[in-house]
N, C-alpha and C positions, 0 to 999 in steps of 0.2 A: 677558475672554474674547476679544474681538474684538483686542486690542493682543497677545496672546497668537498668536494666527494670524497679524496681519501681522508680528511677531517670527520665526515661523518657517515663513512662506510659503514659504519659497525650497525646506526639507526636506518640505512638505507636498506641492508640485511635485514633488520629486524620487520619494517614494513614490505618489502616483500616476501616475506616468507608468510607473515598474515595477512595478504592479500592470496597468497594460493592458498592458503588455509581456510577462509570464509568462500571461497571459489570452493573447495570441495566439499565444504561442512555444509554448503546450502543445495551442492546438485546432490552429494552421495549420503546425507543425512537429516537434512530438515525435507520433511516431506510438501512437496509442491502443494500448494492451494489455492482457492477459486479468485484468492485477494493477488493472488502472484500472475494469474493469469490475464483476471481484468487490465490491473496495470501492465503488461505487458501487451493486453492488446489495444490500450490507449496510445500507447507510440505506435503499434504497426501500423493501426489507422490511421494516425495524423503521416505515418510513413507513405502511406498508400495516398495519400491526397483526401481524407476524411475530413469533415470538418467538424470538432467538439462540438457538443451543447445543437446538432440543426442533422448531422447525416450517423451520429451517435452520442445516447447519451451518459453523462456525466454529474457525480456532485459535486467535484471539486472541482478548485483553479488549477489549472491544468501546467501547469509550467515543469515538473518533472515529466510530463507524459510529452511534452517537447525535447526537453533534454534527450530523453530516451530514443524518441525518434531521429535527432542529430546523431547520436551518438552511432544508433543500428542504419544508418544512412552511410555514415563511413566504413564501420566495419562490418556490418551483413545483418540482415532482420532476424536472424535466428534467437530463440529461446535462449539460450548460454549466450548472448554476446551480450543478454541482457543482464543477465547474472553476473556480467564481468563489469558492468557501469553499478550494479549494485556493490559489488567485491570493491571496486577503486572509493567511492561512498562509505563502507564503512571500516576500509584502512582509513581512510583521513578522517571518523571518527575513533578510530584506536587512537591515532597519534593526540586528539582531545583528550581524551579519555588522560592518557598518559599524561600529558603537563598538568591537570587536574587535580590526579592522584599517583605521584612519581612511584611511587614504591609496592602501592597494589594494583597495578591498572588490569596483571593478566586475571585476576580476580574477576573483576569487572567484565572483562571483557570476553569470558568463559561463559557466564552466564545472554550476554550480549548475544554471542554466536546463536543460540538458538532462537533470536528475534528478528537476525540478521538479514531477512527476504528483503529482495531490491523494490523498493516503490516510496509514494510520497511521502508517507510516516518518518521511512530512515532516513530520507532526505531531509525534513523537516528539523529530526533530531541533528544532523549535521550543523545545517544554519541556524541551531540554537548555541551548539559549539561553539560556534564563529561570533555570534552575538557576547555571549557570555564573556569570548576571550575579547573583543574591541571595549567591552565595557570597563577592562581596566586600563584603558590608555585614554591618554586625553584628546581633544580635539581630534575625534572620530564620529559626530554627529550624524554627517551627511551620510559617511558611508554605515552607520548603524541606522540611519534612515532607509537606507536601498537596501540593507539584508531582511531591514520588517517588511520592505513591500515585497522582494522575494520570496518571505516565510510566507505572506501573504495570497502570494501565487502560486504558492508549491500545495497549501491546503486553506482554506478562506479563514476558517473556523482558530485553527492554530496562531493563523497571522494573527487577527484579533486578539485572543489571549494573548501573546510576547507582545504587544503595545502598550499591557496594564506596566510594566514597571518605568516605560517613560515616563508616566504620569506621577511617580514616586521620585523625579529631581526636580520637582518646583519651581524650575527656571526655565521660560516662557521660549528664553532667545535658543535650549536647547530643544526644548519641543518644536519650536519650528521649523529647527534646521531639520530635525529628524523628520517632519512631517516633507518636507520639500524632497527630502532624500526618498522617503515613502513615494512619492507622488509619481518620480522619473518611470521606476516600470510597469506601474499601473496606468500611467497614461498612453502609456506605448500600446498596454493591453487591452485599452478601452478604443482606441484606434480601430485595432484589429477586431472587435466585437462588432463595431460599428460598419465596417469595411466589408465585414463577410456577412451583415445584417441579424445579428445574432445578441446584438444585448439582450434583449429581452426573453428569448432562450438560456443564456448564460444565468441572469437573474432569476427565472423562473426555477431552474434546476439545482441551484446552489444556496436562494438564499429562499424562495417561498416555498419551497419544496421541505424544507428542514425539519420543520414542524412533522409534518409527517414520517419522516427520518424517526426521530428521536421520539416518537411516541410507538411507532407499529416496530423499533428494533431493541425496546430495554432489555439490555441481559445483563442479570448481576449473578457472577461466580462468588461466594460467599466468601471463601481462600481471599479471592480478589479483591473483592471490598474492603474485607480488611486490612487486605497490605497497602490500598490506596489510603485506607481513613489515617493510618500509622503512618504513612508515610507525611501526608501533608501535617498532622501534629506535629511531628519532628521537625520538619521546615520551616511552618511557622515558629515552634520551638526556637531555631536557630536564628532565624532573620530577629527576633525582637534582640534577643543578646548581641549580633554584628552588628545589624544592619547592614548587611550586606546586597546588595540588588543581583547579583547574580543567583540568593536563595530566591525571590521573587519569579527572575526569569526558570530556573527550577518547578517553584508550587506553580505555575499559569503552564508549565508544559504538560502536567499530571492532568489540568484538564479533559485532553485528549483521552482519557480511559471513558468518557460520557459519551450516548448511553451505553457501552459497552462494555461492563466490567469484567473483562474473560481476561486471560492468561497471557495476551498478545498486548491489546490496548492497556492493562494498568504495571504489565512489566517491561515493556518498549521504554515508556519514559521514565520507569523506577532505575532503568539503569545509569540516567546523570545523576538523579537522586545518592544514587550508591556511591557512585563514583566519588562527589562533594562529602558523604558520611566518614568514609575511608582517609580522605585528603591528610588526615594529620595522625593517624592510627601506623604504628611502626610494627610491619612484621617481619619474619625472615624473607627476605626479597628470595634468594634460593629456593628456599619450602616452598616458596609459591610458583614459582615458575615449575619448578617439578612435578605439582602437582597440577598444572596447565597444563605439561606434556603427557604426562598418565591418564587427564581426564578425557583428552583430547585423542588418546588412542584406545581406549576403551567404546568413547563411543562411535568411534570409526572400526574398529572392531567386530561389536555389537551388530552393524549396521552390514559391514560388507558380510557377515554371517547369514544376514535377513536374505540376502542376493543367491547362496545358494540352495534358498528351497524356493518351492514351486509358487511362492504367494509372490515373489519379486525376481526381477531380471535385470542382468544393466550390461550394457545399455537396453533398449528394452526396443518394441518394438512399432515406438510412435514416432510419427514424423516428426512432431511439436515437440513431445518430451522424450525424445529418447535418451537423454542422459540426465533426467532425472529421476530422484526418486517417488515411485509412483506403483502401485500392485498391479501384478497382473491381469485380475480383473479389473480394474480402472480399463488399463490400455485396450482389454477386450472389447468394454461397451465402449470407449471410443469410437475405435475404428471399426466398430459393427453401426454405431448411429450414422458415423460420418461415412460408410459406403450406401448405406437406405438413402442419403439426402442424394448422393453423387447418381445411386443408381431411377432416384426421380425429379431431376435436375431439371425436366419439363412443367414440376410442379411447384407449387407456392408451397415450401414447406418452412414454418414457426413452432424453433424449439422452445417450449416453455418452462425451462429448467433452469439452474443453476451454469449447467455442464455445456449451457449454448457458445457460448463464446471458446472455451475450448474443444466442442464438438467443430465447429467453424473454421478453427484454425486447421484444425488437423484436416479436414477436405479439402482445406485452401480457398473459403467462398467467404467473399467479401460480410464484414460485419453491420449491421443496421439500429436503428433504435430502437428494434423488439428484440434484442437479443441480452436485454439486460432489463428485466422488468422485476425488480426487487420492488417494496416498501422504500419510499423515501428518495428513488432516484427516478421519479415518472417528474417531477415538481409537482404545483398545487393540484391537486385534482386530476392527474397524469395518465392515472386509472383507465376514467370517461373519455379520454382522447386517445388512447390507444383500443380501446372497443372501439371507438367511432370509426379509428382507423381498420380494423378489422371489420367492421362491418361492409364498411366501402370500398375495401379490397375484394373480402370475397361473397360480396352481392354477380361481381362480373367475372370472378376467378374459380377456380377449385382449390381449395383449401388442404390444408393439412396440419395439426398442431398436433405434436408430442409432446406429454406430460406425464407426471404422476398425480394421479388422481387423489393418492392418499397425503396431499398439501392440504385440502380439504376439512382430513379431520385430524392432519395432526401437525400444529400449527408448529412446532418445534423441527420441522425437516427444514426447513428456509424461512429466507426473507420472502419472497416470491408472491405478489398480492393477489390476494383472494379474491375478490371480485373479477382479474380477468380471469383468472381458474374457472369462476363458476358462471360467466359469458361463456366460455368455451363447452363446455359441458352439457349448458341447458341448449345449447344454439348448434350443436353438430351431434352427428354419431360414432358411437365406440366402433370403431373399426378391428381391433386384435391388439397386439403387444412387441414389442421389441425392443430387448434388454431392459426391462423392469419400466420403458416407458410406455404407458398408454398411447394409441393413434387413434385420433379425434377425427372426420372427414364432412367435409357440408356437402359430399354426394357420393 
């Protein structure tokens, strides 16, 4: 063991030293956001004794929001310990990355760092790694059957796509070892659906729910489309000349930019893309790590610059993020929302925002299924059930919902659906304002 480490000190170096480096590129440079929050507060929930899909809801299979919560179960619930299971997640994507593309990976993996927020996506990309690299050995069916049903549990939609390129070996007796291998922890999970009474919540959220997803959330960044249309020409490009099935597993990850074509969803998965481009391309291995290290302190530089004027502070002064990056205004309407809730803790108050689940945390007041009412994550017709539910709450309750009224007419602020905006609106009255949120009240 011990001749084994100083055998390969040198790579054991190299991986933690890019483990504290995605550890500080993601608290003191990638700016926190509302995708980093959710999934962070998908483990604390299930940490809390929440249950997915029934006491909060969800559109994905939930299996990093498990991880997550194991993980902040052993070493503490906090924001940053979560960032440290996202940091170990995409060092063991470097080390992919590197067998990949031996001679350019910090290339790669420069651009990576600013993708690099901990949640199901990186995850996902991870155990496409692992796919990628079992599919060059032989007699690995089984277990390339249990990393598709894991891809499959980490994001539903994803798993599906990485299935199409089984279907590209032709041989029936490897399809169904994979499918057998498929089957182990999705049976485990259809157990626990059944067990906490919740299939048909799980179903309704994840798979009839979709539709609505992917019609009330199209965003195509034009930059972005582009690099996705180019990018899968080129793959295709490649796979007819190899035939190679790890281009397949590749074009079926670029999926994942649908409907979203922004700067996150079409360059998350352009970065295996890149990495498979590079693979055989020789550069100066030095030049490039040089310029890893310059680029890498410029924009660390840049950034702890932004800390000493008045728009940022670090550590700052939120409970939840205080050692992230975050503006001072953020942390103000924070903790001005979350002392209104704390200071009417006698009252039924419903944030109708974005900012709910992070307003939430930071009071420390348990999270619900209204506190995440985007387009596409109510399931079918989720809307009219969550009015209903409103209505039957505060028919016997005194009410209180804070929002921005101007979701209304300017459809580009959020996900956040319009019909229960405008139940709210027509059905209480404008009470006053606090920190740019309207207060709605039914007395």
């Amino acid at each position: 063991m011990v001749d084994k480490i100083k055998k390969n000190k040198y790579q054991i170096l190299e991986l933690t030293i890019i483990f504290i480096l995605t550890l500080l590129f993601n608290l003191l440079c990638n700016g926190i956001s509302n995708d980093d929050i959710w999934n962070y507060g998908f483990s604390y929930n299930i940490l809390n004794g929440l249950v997915p899909y029934k006491d909060f809801n969800m559109v994905i299979t939930p299996l990093y929001a498990f991880i997550g919560a194991l993980f902040m179960k052993i070493f503490g619930e906090s924001l940053v310990i979560y960032y440290l299971l996202g940091s170990l997640v995409s060092t063991t994507i470097f080390y992919h990355i590197k067998k990949i593309t031996p001679n350019n990976y910090y290339i790669v993996y420069m651009i990576f760092l600013f993708f690099s927020m901990p949640g199901y996506n990186l995850f996902s990309l991870l155990l496409l790694c692992i796919l990628m690299n079992l599919e060059k050995k032989k007699n690995n069916d089984y277990l390339i059957g249990l990393f598709l049903g894991l891809s499959f549990l980490s994001k539903q939609n994803i798993g599906l796509y990485l299935l199409i390129p089984t279907l590209f070996r032709k041989d029936i007796k490897i399809i169904v070892k994979r499918i057998i291998g498929f089957s182990i922890p999705n049976i485990i999970f259809l157990i626990y659906l059944i067990y906490n009474n919740i299939l048909y919540n799980f179903i309704d959220y994840t798979f009839l729910g979709i539709n609505s997803f992917a019609t009330q959330n199209i965003k195509i960044i034009p930059f972005c489309l582009i690099i996705f249309i180019i990018t899968m020409i080129i793959l295709i490009y490649k796979y007819i000349k190899s035939r190679d099935i790890q281009i397949i597993y590749i074009l079926c990850f670029q999926l994942i930019a649908f409907p979203i074509f922004d700067m996150y969803h079409v360059l998350l998965p352009f970065i295996i893309a890149l990495a498979y481009f590079l693979k055989d391309i020789k550069l100066n291995k030095k030049i490039i790590m040089l310029g890893f290290v310059v680029s890498n302190i410029t924009v660390f530089i840049y950034n702890i610059n932004l800390y000493s004027t008045k728009n940022f502070s670090y550590p700052n002064n939120s409970s939840i993020c205080k050692y992230n990056k975050i503006s001072t205004a953020a942390v103000d309407y924070i903790k001005s929302i979350s002392n209104y809730i704390k200071n009417n803790n006698n009252k039924k108050i419903f944030i109708v925002d974005m900012s709910a689940y992070l307003i939430k945390l930071e009071a420390n007041i348990p999270i619900n299924k209204y506190d995440l009412l985007n387009d596409g994550n109510l399931g079918k017709d989720g809307q009219y059930k969550i009015i209903k539910d409103f209505q039957d709450i505060c028919d016997n309750e005194e009410c209180t919902f804070l929002l921005r009224k101007e979701e209304l007419t300017d459809k580009e602020l959020s996900q956040y659906n319009q019909e229960i905006y405008k139940y709210i609106i027509e059905n209480t009255k404008e009470k006053g304002e606090i920190h740019g949120l309207s207060i709605y009240k039914n007395y």
